[in-house]
N, C-alpha and C positions, 0 to 999 in steps of 0.2 A: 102026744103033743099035737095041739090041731098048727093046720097048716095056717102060714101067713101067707094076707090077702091084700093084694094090691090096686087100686084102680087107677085105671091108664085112660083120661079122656081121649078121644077120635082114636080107641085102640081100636079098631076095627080096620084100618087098613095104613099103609105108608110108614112113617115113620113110629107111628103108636103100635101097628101091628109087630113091626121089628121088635121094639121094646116087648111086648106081650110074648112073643116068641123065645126070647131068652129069661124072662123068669120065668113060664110055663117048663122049661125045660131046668128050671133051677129049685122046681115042688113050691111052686106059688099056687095057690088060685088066685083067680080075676075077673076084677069088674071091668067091664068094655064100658065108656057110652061114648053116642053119639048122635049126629039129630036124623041119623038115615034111619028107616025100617028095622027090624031086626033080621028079616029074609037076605038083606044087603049082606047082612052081612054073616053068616050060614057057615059057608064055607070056611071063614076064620075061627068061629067057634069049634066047629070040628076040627081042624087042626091043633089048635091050641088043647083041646080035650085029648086029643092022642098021646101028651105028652102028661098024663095024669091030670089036668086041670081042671077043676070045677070050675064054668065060666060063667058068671051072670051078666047080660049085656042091658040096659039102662038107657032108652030112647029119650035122649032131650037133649037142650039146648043149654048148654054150659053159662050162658048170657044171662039165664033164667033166673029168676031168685027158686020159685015154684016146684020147677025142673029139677034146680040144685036138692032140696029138700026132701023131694020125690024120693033123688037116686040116693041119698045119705038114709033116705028110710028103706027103702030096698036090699041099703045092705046091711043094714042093722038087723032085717028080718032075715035073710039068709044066711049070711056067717057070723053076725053079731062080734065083727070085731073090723080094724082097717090098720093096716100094716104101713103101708105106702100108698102114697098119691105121688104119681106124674103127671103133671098139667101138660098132657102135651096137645091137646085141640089148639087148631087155629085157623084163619084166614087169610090169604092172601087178598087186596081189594079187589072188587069186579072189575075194576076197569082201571087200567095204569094211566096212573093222572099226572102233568106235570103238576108241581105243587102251586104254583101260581093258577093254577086253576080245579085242584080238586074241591070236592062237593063235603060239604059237613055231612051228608047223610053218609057218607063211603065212611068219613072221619069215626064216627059216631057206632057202626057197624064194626068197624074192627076191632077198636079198641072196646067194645062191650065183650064180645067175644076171646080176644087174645089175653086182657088182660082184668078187664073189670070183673067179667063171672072168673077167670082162675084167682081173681085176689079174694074172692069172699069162699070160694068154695074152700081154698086154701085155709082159709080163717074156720071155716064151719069143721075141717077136717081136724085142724090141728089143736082143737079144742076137744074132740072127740079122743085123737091121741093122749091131749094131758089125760084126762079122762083115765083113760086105759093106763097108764102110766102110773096114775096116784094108787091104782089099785092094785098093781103087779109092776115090782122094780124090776122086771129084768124083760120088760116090756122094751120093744127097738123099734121103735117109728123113725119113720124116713120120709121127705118131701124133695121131690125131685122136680126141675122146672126144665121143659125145655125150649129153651131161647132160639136166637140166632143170631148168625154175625153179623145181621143186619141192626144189632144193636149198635154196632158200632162202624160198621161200614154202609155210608153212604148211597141212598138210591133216591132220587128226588123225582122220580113216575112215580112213589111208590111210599111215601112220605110219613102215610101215614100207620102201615105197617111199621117201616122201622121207627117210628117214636112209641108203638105197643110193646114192639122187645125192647126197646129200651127201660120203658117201666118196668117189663117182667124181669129184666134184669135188677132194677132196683128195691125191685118186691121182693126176688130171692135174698137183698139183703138186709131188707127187714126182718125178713117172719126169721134169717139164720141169727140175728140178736135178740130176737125175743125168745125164741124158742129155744135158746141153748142152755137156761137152767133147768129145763126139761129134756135135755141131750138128746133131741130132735134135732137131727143135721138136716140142712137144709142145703141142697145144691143145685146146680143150675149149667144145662150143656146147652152149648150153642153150634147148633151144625154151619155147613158150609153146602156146597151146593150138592142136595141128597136128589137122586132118585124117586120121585115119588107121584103121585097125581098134579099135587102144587106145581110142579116144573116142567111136567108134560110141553106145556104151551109155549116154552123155551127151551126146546130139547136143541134146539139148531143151532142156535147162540152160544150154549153150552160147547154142547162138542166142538164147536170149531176155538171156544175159551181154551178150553183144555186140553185138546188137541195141538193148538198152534201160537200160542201163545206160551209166555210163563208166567202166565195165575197162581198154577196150583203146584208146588213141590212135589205131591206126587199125583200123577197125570191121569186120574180116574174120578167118572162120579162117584161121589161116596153112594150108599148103601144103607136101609133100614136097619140093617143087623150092627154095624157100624157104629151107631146108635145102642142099638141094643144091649152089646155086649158091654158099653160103660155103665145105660141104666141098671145093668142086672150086678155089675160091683159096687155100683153105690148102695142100690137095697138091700146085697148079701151084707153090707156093715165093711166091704173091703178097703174103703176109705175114713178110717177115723182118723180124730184129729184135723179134719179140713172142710169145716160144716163153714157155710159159705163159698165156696170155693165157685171158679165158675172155670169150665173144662169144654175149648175148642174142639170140635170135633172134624177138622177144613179141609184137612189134607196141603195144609201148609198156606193157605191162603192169605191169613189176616201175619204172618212173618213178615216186621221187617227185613227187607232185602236190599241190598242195593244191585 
């Protein structure tokens, strides 16, 4: 039985690497892309290879119609089949704007990125899936989205990020009604404040959040693997029955509390 293949946009480091990381160790192979070099990113293919992985990595820009098309041709020539998609690529804007004065171009940029290329590539994938599906019923395609809880919790520097998770939230509940006579589950995690390059530049903000305050119920940054270890039970099939679902990842953060 050949192995099922999964691609994990900007799996090349942070929160995509974590995911990458536990299906590689779950007999996946995978597609990385991202809009870095391939050399960037070297080092991860060879880990993820150590874990039996055939890795194809996929240089483009997720925004792209061109790009998108490239890497769906790419992987149709090397493993001629697609298991899973995790849209997990994204941006944080350049420059934290109050909303009363961010720029359309910042606007414009994110939301191409976070959600306008994962909604088409999303569409070009899970047409490839029916595809594969009408030809073999015991076919298990999976689309995994991953958000954040800035869909729903508020940051007005930053505006225009959280109205992109907000869509991508409302995307995972499109494509999970459409795509459910083709029992294509469709889910959607939303971390909390992860570890990763994005939050580098508020590492100090953070720890003293977490630290001294009561943000978070349990009192640590979360973790790529963290991440990880949910994307790799929803692509093993260990959540059926809950295609749409959407699963915090915060460490207790978005809990009402009094």
């Amino acid at each position: 039985m050949k192995k099922k293949v999964a691609l994990v946009t900007g799996g090349g480091r942070g929160i995509g690497l974590g995911i990458c990381e536990k299906l590689a160790a779950d007999g996946f192979d995978l597609v990385l892309s991202g809009r870095s070099d391939a050399s960037k990113v070297s080092d991860a293919i060879t880990a993820l290879e150590a874990h039996g992985a055939q890795v194809l990595y996929c240089a483009g820009d997720v925004s792209s119609a061109d790009d998108r098309a490239t890497m769906l041709a790419q992987i149709r020539d090397r493993f001629g089949r697609l298991d899973v998609l995790v849209n997990n690529a994204g941006v944080a804007p350049k420059v934290r704007a109050d909303i009363l004065d961010a720029s359309e171009e910042s606007f414009e940029w994110v939301m191409k990125i976070n959600l306008q290329g994962p909604y088409f590539l999303t569409q070009a994938c899970a047409n490839w899936m029916i595809e594969q599906k009408s030809s073999d019923e015991s076919f298990a395609g999976c689309i995994i989205n991953v958000g954040s809880i800035s869909a729903t919790v508020v940051s007005p520097n930053r505006g225009d990020y959280c109205v992109s998770k907000a869509g991508l939230g409302m995307m995972s509940s499109l494509f999970a009604a459409r795509l459910g006579e083709f029992a294509i589950p469709v889910y959607e995690i939303r971390p909390g404040i992860i570890k990763t390059d994005m939050t580098s530049g508020v590492t100090e903000k953070y720890d003293n959040l977490i630290n001294n305050t009561e943000l978070l119920v349990e009192k640590r940054w979360g973790l790529p693997e963290d991440i990880g270890k949910l994307a790799a039970a929803m692509a093993r099939g260990d959540m059926p029955y809950a295609t749409g679902q959407v699963v915090y990842v915060d460490g207790g953060l978005t809990l009402n509390r009094l």
